[in-house]
VOGU-3710 file (C-alpha; in Angstrom, 3 decimals, decimal comma):
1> xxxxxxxxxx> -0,768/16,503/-8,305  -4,471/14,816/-8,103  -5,416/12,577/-10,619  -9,251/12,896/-9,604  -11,282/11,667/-6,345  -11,791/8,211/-5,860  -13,281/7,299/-9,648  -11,592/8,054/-12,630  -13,679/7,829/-16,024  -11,186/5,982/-17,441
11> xxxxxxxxxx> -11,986/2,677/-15,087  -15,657/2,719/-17,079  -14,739/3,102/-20,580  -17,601/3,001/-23,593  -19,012/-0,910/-24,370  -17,311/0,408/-28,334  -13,740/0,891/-26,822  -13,596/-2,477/-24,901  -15,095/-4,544/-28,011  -11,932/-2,815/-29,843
21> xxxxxxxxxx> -9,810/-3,607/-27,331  -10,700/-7,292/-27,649  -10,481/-7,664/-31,413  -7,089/-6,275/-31,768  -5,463/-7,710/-28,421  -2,138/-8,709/-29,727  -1,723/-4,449/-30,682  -1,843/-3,888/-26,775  0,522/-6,378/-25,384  3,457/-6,878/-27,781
31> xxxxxxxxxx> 4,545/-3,220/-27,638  4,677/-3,389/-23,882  6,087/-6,273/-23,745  8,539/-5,682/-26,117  9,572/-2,499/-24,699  9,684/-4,634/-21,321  11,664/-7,179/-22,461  14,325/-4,252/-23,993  14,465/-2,728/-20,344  15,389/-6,328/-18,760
41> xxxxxxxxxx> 18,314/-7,389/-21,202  19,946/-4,179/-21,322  19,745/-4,426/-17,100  21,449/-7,584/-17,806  24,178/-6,533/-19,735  24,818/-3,525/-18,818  24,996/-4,034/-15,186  28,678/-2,717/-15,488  27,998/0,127/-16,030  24,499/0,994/-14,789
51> xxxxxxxxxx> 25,183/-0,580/-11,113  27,836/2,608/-10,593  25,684/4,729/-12,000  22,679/3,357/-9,910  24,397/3,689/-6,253  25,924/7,130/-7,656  22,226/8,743/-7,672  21,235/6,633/-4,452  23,709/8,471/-2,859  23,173/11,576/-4,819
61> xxxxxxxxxx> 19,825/11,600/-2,612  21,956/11,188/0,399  24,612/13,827/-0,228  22,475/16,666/-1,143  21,444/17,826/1,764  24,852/18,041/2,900  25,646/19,948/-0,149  23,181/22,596/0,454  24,395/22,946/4,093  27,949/23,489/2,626
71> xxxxxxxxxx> 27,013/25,677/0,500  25,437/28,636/3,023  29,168/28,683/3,757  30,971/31,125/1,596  32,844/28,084/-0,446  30,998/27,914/-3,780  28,802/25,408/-5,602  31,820/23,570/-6,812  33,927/23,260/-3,294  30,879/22,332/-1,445
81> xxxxxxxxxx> 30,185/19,182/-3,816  33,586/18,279/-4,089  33,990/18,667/-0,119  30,828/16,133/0,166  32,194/13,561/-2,148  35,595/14,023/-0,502  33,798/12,612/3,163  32,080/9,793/1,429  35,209/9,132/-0,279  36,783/9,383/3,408
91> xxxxxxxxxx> 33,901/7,252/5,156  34,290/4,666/2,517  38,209/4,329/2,981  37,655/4,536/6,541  35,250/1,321/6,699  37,512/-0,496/4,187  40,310/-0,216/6,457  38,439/-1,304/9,568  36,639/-4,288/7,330  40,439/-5,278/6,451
101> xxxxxxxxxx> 41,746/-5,308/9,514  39,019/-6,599/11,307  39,254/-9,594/8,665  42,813/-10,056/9,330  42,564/-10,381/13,146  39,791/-13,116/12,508  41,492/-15,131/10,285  44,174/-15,760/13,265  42,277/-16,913/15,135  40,422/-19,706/12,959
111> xxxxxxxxxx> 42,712/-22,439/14,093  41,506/-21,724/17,789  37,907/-21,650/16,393  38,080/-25,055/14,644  39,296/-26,448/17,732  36,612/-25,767/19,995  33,924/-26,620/17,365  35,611/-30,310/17,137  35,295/-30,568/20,655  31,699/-29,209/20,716
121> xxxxxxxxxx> 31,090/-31,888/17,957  32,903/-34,208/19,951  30,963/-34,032/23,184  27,688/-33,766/21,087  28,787/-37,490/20,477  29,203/-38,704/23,721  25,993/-36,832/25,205  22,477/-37,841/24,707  22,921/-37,308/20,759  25,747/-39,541/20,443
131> xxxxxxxxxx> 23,970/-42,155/22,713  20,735/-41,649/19,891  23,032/-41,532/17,096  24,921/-44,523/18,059  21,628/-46,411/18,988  20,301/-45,588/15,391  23,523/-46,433/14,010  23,061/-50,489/15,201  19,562/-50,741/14,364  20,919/-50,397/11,217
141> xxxxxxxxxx> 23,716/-52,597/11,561  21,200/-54,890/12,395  18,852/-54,585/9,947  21,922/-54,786/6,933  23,007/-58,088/8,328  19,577/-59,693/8,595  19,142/-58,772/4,990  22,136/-60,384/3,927  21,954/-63,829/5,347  20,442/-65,602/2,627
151> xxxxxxxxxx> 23,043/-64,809/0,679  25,665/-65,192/3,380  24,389/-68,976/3,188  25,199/-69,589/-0,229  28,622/-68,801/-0,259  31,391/-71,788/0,393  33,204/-72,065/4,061  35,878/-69,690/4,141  39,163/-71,945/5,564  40,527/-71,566/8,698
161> xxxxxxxxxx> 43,485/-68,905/8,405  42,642/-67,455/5,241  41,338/-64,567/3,697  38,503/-63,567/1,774  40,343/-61,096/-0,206  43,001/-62,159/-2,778  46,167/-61,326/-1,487  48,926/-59,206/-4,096  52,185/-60,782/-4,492  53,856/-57,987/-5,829
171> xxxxxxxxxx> 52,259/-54,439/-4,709  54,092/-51,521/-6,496  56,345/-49,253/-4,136  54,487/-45,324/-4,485  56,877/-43,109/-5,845  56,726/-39,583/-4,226  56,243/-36,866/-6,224  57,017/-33,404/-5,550  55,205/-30,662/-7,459  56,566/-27,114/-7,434
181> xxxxxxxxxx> 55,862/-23,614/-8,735  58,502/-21,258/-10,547  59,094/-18,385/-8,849  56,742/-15,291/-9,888  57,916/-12,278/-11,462  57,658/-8,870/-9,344  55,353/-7,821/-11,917  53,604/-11,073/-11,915  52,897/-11,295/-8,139  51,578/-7,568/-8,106
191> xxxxxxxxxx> 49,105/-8,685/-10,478  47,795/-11,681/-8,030  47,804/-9,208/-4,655  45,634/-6,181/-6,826  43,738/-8,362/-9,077  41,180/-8,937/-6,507  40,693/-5,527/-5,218  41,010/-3,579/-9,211  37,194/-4,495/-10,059  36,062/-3,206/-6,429
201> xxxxxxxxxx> 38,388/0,082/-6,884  37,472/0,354/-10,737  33,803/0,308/-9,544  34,266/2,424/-6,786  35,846/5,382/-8,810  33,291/5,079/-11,488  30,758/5,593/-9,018  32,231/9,057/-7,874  32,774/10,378/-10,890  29,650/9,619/-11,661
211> xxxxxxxxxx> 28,188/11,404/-7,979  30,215/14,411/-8,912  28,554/14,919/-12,623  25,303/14,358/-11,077  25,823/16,581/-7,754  26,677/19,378/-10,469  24,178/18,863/-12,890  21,313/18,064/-10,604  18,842/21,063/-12,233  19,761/20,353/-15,324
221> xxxxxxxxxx> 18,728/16,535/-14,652  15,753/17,420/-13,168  14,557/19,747/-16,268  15,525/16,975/-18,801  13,535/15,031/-16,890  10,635/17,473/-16,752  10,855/17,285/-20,339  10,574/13,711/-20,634  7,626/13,487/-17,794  5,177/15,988/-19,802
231> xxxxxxxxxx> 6,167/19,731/-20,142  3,197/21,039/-20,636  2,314/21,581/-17,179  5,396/23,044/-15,927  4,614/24,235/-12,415  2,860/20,948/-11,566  5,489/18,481/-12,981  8,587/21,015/-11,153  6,687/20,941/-7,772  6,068/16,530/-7,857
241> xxxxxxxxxx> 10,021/16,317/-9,280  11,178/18,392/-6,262  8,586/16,802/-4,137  9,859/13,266/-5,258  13,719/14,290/-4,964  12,721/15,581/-0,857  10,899/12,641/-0,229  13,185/10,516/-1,484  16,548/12,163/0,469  14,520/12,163/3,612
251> xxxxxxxxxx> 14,099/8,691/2,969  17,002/7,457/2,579  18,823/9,679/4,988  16,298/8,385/7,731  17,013/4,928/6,581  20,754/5,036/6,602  20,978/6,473/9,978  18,893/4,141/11,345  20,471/1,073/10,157  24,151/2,981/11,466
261> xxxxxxxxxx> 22,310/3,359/14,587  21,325/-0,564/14,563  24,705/-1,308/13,369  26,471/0,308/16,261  24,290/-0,948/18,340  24,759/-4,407/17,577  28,847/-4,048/17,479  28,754/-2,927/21,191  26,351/-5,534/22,291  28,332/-7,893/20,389
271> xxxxxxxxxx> 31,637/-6,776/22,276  30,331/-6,805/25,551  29,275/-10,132/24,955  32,489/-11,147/23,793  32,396/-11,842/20,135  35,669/-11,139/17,942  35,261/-9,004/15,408  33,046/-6,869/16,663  32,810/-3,859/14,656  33,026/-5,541/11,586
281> xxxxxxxxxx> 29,932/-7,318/12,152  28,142/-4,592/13,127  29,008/-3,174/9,399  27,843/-6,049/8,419  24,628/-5,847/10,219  24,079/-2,048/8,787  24,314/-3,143/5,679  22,790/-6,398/5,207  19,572/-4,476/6,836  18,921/-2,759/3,643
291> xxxxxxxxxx> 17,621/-6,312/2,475  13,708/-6,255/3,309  12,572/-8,408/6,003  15,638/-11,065/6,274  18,905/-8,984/6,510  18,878/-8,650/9,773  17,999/-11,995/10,843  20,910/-13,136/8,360  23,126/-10,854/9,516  22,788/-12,756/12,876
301> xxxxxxxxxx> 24,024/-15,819/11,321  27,541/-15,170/10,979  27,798/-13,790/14,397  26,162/-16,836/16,104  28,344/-19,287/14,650  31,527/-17,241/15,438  30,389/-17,157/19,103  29,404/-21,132/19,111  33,135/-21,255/17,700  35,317/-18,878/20,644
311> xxxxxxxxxx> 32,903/-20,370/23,647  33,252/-23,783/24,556  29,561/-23,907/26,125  26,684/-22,234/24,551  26,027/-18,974/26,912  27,202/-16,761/24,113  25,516/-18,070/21,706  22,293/-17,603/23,616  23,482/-13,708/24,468  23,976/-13,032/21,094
321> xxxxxxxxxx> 20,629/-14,918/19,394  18,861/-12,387/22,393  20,827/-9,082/20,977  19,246/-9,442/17,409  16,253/-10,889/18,890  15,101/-7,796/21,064  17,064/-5,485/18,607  15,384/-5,882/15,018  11,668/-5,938/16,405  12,168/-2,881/18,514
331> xxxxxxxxxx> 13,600/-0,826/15,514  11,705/-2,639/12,884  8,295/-1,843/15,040  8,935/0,670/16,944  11,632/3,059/15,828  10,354/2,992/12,294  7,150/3,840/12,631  7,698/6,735/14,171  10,579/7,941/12,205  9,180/7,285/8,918
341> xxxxxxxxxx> 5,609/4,823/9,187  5,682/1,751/9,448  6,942/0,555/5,743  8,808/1,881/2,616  5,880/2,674/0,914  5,766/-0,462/-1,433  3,700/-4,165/-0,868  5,146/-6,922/0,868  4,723/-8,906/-2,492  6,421/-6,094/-4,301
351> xxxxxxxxxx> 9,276/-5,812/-1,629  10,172/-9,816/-2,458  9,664/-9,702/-5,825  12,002/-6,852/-6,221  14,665/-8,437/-4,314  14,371/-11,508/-6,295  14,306/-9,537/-9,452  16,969/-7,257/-8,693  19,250/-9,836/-7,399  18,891/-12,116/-10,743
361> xxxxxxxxxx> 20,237/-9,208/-12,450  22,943/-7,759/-10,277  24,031/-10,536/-7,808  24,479/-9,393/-4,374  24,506/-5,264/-5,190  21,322/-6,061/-6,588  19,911/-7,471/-3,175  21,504/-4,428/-1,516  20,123/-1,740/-3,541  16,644/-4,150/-4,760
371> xxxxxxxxxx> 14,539/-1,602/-1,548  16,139/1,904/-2,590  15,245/1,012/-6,154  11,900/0,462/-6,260  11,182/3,094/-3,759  12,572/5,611/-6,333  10,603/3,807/-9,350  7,502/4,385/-6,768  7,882/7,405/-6,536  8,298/8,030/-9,791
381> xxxxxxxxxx> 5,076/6,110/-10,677  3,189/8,791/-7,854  4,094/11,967/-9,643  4,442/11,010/-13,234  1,094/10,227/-15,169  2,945/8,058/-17,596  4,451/5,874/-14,784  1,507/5,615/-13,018  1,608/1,577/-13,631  4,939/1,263/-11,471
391> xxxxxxxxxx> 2,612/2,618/-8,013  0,132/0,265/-8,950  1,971/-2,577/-9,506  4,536/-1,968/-6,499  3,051/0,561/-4,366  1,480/-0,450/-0,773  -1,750/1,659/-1,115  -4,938/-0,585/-2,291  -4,873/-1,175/-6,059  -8,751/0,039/-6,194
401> xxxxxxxxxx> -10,490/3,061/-4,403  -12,834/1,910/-1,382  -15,584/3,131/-3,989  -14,483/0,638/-6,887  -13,706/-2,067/-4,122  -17,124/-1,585/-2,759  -19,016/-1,819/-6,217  -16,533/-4,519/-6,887  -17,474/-6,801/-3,907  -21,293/-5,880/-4,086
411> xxxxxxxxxx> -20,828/-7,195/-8,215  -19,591/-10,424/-7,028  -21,803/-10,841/-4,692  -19,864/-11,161/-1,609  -21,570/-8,843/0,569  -19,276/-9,926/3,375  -16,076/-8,441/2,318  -18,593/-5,293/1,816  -19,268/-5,663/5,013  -16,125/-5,557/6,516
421> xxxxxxxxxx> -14,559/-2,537/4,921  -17,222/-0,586/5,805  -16,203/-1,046/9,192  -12,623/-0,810/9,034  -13,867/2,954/7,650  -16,663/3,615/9,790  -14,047/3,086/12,232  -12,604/6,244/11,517  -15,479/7,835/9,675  -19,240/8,936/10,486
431> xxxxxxxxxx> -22,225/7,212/8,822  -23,106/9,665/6,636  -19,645/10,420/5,118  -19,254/6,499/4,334  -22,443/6,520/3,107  -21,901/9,950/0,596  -18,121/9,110/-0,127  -18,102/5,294/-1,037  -21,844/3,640/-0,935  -23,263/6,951/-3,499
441> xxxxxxxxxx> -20,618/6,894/-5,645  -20,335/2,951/-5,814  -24,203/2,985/-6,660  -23,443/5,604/-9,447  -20,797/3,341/-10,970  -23,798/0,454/-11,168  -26,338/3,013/-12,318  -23,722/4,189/-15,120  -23,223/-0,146/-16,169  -26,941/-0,110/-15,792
451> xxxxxxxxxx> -27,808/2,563/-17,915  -25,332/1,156/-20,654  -26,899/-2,637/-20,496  -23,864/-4,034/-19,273  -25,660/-5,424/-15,810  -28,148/-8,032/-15,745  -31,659/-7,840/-14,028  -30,162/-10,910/-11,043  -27,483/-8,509/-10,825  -29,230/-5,252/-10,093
461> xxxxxxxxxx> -31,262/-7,566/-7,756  -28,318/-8,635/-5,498  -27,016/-5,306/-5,525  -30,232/-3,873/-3,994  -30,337/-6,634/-1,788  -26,883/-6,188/-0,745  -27,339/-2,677/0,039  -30,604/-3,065/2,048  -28,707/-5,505/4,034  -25,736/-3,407/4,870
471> xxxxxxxxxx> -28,053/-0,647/5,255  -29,983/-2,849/7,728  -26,683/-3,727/9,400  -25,689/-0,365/9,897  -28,983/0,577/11,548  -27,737/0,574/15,404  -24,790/3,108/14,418  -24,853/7,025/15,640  -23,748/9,051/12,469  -20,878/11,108/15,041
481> xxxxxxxxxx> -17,784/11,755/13,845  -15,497/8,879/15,791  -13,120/9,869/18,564  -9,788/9,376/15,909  -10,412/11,193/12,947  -8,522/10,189/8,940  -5,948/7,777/10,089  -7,459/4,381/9,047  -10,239/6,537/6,365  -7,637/8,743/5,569
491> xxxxxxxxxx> -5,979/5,792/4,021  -8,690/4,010/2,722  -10,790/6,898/1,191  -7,090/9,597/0,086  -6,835/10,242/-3,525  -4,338/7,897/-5,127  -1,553/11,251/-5,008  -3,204/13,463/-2,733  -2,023/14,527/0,687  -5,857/15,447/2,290
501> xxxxxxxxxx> -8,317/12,741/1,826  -12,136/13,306/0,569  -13,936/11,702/3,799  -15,205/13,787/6,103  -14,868/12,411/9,589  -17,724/14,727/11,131  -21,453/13,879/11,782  -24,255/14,417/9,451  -25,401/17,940/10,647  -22,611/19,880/13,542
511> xxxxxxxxxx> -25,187/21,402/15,098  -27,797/19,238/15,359  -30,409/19,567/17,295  -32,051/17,565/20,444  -34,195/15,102/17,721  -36,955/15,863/21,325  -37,250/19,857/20,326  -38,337/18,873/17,113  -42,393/19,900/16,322  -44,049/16,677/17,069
521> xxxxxxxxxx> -45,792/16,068/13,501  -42,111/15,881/12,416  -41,120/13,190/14,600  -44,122/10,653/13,599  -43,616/8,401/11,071  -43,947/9,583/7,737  -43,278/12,970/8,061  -40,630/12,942/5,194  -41,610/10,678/2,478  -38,261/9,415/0,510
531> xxxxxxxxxx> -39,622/8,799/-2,788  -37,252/6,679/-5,580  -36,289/7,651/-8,304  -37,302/5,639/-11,541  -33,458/4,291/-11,672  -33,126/0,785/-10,549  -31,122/1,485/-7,797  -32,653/4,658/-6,899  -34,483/3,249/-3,754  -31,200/2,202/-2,436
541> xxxxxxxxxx> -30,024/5,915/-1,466  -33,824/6,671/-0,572  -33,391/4,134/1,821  -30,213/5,835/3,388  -31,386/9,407/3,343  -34,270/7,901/5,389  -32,147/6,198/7,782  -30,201/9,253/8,602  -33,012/11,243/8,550  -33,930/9,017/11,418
551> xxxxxxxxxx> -31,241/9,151/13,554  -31,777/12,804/13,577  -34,866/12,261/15,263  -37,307/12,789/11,553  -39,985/10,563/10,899  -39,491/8,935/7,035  -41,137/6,386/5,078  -39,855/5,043/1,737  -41,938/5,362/-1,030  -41,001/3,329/-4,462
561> xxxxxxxxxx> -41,037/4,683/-7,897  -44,269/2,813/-8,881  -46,143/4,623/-5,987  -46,041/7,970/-7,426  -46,339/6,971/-10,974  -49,281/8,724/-12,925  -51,765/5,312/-12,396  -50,945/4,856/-8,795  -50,063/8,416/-6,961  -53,786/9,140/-6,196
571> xxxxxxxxxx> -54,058/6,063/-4,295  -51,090/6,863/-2,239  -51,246/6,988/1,556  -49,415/10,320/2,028  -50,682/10,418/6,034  -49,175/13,695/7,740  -46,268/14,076/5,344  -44,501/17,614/5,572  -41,909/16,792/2,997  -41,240/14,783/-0,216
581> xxxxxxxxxx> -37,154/13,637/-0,292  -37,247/12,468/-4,421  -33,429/10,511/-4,499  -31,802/10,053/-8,342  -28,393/8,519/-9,435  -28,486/8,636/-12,675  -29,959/11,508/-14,809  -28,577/13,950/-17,476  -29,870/17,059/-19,107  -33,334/18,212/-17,979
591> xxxxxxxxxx> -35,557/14,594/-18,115  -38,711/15,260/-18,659  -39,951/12,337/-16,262  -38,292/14,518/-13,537  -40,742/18,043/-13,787  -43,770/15,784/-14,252  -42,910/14,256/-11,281  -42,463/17,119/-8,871  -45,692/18,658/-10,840  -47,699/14,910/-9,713
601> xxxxxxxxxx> -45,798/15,196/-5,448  -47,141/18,830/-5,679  -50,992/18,269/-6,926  -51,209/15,008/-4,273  -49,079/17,027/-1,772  -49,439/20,782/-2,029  -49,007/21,671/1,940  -45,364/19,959/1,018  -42,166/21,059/0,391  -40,380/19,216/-2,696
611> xxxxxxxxxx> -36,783/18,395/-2,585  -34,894/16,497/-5,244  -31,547/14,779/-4,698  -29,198/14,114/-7,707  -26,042/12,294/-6,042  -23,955/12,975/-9,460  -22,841/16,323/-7,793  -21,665/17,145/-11,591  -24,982/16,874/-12,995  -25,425/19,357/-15,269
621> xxxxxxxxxx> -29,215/20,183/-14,214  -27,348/21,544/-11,302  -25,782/24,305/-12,775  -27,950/25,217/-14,926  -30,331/27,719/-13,205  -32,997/27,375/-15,650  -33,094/24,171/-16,187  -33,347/23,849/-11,826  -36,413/26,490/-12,406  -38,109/24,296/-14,648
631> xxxxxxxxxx> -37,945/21,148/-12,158  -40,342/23,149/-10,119  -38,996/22,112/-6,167  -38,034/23,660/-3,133  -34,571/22,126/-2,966  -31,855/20,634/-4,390  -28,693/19,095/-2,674  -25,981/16,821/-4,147  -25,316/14,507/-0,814  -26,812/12,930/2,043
641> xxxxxxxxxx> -25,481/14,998/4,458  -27,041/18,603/2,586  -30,840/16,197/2,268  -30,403/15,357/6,236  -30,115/19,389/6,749  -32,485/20,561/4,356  -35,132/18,945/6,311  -33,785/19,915/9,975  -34,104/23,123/8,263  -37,691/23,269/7,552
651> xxxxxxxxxx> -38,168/20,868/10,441  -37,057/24,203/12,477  -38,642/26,391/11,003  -41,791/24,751/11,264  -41,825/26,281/14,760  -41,172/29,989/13,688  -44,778/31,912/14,249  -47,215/31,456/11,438  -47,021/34,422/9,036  -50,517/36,206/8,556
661> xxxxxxxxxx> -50,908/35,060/5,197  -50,316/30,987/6,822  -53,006/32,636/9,294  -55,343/33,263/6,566  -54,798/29,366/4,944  -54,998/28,436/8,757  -58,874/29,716/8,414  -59,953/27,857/5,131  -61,267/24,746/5,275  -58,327/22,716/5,142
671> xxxxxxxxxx> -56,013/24,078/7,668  -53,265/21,605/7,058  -53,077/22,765/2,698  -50,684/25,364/2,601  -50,084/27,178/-0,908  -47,577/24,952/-3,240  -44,301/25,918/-3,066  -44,816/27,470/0,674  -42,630/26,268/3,704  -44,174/23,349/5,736
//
């Protein structure tokens, strides 16, 4: 569901509601907090029960889809679910059988193990690092006995035959003691075998139970949820929790199978090497590669010391450090990305700060399920408006719109950074789209702080400086749409939810034409004037429409605000121009200053046709037909891209045969004054 284009009027609120927001700031934190803090402790101690319940919807998202292929068979809701819970229940079993036997057949060999580690240790000692240790070792010696002569000096002659030590005359024989156990009670030593495994099993039943109930009532979840989300848009909030709940199982199916896939893989590598054990560290590998970024370099541990422990030189050790070395990069960078992109959807930052977070509270199930988690909170925070704060906070899109980064950067005056996301979209993007989608609207947002007092006159300065320069930077570019279209803009410029992102990636006009089959008193300079607005930043998208305008092959000069004002538009140096481009940002209603305007272009330019730009697309001038009469011009457009072909328009036309009544103007005086309001 879209939440809006790129700026929402929420991130410019009224100068009133922020003053507010300062005075009372204790009223916006300490319910949040408090609410936060609530959350936390009850994740804390009531991670008995919620863990169960936490890995029962995980693989609630897993199972479905094999319920719903169950059920085209003619079995019923009921036998379906109960037949999918029956295989986990049967995969599970099946894995803690081969984890406990696999476990026994190491453990007999550990005495073989220590062996050939003592005599790794051993030779360690009587190689090169013995020969340093050893080396190291009598420097020391050294060193302790030249510190100690002084004192050795003081000390009386020890005589010949005796001891230092005072000899006992008596020592005390050692008695031997002999401690022993009583005998447990049948029901005693069946409580020491199960105790261990009764909190694993307890767990483990809770958590199908609880998969069952939630199998079953799965709609009946989802519209209590519904509920909770906002119910008054019910076809919108049905289609994002059914979009979330897809997403979501194609997720985590995805992910599962591929860290089965690496598992097995690394179990056969690992017994053709020659490891012990292997299948039950490739479990281990398939599961400890749910933990972001380190589980399966971990995983490797275990394996590498086993191997340094069964060979008595170091060849498998190297083998197997190679396995997880070629392994994990090719499915962590190439497998992945192509399965399901290159991450989970959440920030690195995010990713570490959830395992830390998650493992705090739940120990090592945390770790396991700290990914899966947050994904689903995520997601959550994509399609619900009241969890929007969880996408932001975790999510791996940018936390502002390229349009509020842009302002953002140009405010702090670090034109640089500017700078270099305009490439990263241009790379994907034509000129005039970057310019319309992120440099217009970014201007509007300083217009709008402008217009409220909230920007200083040095600021408004280095913003128009800042723009001319990037404008000036981006001077040698072709506006053509680039040879790969929306993968990097379609990132950068994509709605925060949506699935087709705003920027264009075409050129400014699709059919252009050949700039050389334009009339010739188009192509000289001035032929368009681009006259500012009386905004402060109004020459700044003047100064774009005229630099697109000339890489279509239209001569343009730029005209400031003060040239056409009532004292100084008679002295203005029109020259040859055929049309008058009038740019504004920021207007509302039907100004005044606007229709006097387009009345003073017409009297100093009557052979010219008017057009008036107001980037706010929203403007209400715009849909107001009247209030567009009134104006009194030839044109209006809402972007760059419509100014750029309004004037190849009349441009083109300018070559159409003269009507007889431009004949009859042709044969007055002044050939070149055509009737006000006429085409050029």
């Amino acid at each position: 569901m879209a939440r809006g284009s790129g700026v929402r009027s929420s991130l410019i609120p009224a100068l009133p509601t922020r003053i507010q927001a300062a005075e009372t700031p204790d009223r916006g934190f300490a319910l949040p907090l408090l609410v936060a803090a609530i959350i936390v402790a009850a994740l804390y101690f009531g991670r008995e029960i919620l863990i169960p319940i936490a890995i029962a919807v995980l693989l609630s998202f897993v199972l479905w889809p094999l319920v719903g292929l169950l059920r085209r068979l003619p079995i019923g809701r009921t036998a379906a679910i109960g037949l999918a819970v029956v295989t986990c229940i049967g995969i599970v079993g099946l894995l803690a059988g081969v984890i406990g036997m696999q476990v026994a057949d190491l453990g007999t060999g550990l005495p073989r193990y220590q062996r050939t580690i003592e005599r790794k240790l051993e030779n360690l000692k009587e190689g090169p690092v013995g020969s340093i240790a050893g080396y190291m070792r009598s420097i020391g010696r050294h060193l302790q006995q030249a510190g100690s002569m002084p004192e050795d000096k003081d000390k009386p002659p020890v005589p010949r035959g005796a001891t230092s030590e005072p000899r006992v005359q008596n020592p005390d024989k050692p008695v031997l003691v002999e401690v022993r156990e009583r005998d447990l009670a049948p029901v005693e030593l069946a409580e020491r075998l199960l105790s261990p495994v009764l909190a694993p099993l307890a767990t483990t039943g809770i958590v199908f139970v609880v998969l069952m109930f939630i199998l079953a009532q799965r709609e009946d979840l989802r519209d209590r949820l519904i509920r909770l989300a906002g119910s008054s848009d019910l076809h919108r909030t049905t289609v994002a929790m059914d979009d979330a709940a897809r997403r979501l199982s194609r997720f985590f199916l995805v992910q599962l199978g591929l860290n089965a896939s690496f598992g097995v893989a690394i179990g056969i590598g690992l017994w053709l090497i020659g490891v012990p054990s292997p299948i039950l560290w490739g479990i281990f590998s398939a599961l400890m590669r749910f933990v972001p970024y380190i589980g399966a370099f971990l995983s490797a541990l275990l394996p590498l010391a086993l191997a340094a422990a069964v060979d008595p030189g170091w060849n498998m050790v190297l083998a197997t450090a190679a396995l997880f070395l070629v392994l994990e990069p090719l499915v962590g960078h190439v497998i992945e990305p192509l399965l399901y992109g290159h991450s989970t959807g959440l920030s690195p930052f995010a990713v570490l700060v959830s395992a830390l977070f998650w493992t705090w509270l739940w120990g090592p199930v945390g770790l396991l399920l700290s990914t899966p988690l947050t994904v689903c909170l995520v997601v959550l925070g994509r399609h619900v408006d009241q969890l929007e704060f969880l996408d932001v906070l975790f999510g791996d899109r940018p936390a502002l719109t390229p349009v509020e980064n842009f302002y953002q950067r140009i405010l702090a005056d670090d034109p640089d950074e500017a700078q270099e996301l305009a490439e990263a979209i241009l790379a994907e993007c034509s000129l005039s789209s970057y310019y319309d989608d992120v440099v217009l609207k970014g201007l509007q947002l300083a217009a709008s702080d402008a217009r409220r007092g909230v920007l200083t006159g040095e600021q408004l300065e280095r913003i128009r400086t800042a723009i001319d320069e990037l404008v000036a930077e981006l001077a040698d570019r072709e506006d053509a749409a680039p040879a790969s279209q929306q993968s990097l803009a379609g990132r950068l410029l994509a709605r925060r939810d949506a699935e087709v992102p705003p920027c264009d990636a075409k050129p400014a006009v699709a059919d252009a034409p050949d700039p050389e089959t334009l009339p010739a008193p188009w192509r000289q300079k001035g032929a368009v004037l681009c006259v500012a607005g009386r905004g402060p930043l109004d020459e700044a998208a003047s100064t774009m429409l005229s630099q697109l305008l000339e890489k279509n092959g239209i001569g343009t000069r730029v005209v400031p605000f003060g040239a056409v004002s009532r004292a100084q538009i008679a002295a203005l140096d029109a020259g040859e121009a055929r049309m008058v481009c009038i740019s504004y940002l920021e207007i509302s209603g039907a100004p005044a200053h606007l229709r006097y305007l387009v009345q003073r272009v017409r009297r100093r330019l009557p052979q010219a046709r008017v057009l008036v730009g107001l980037w706010p697309a929203d403007d209400a001038v715009l849909a107001d037909p009247e209030a567009r009469a009134s104006l009194g011009a030839d044109d209006y457009v809402t972007s760059l891209r419509e100014g750029v072909e309004a004037c190849l328009k009349a441009a083109q036309a300018d070559r159409a045969p003269a009507s007889p009544r431009l004949d009859a103007v042709a044969e007055s005086p002044r050939s070149d004054v055509l009737p006000a309001g006429a085409p050029a």
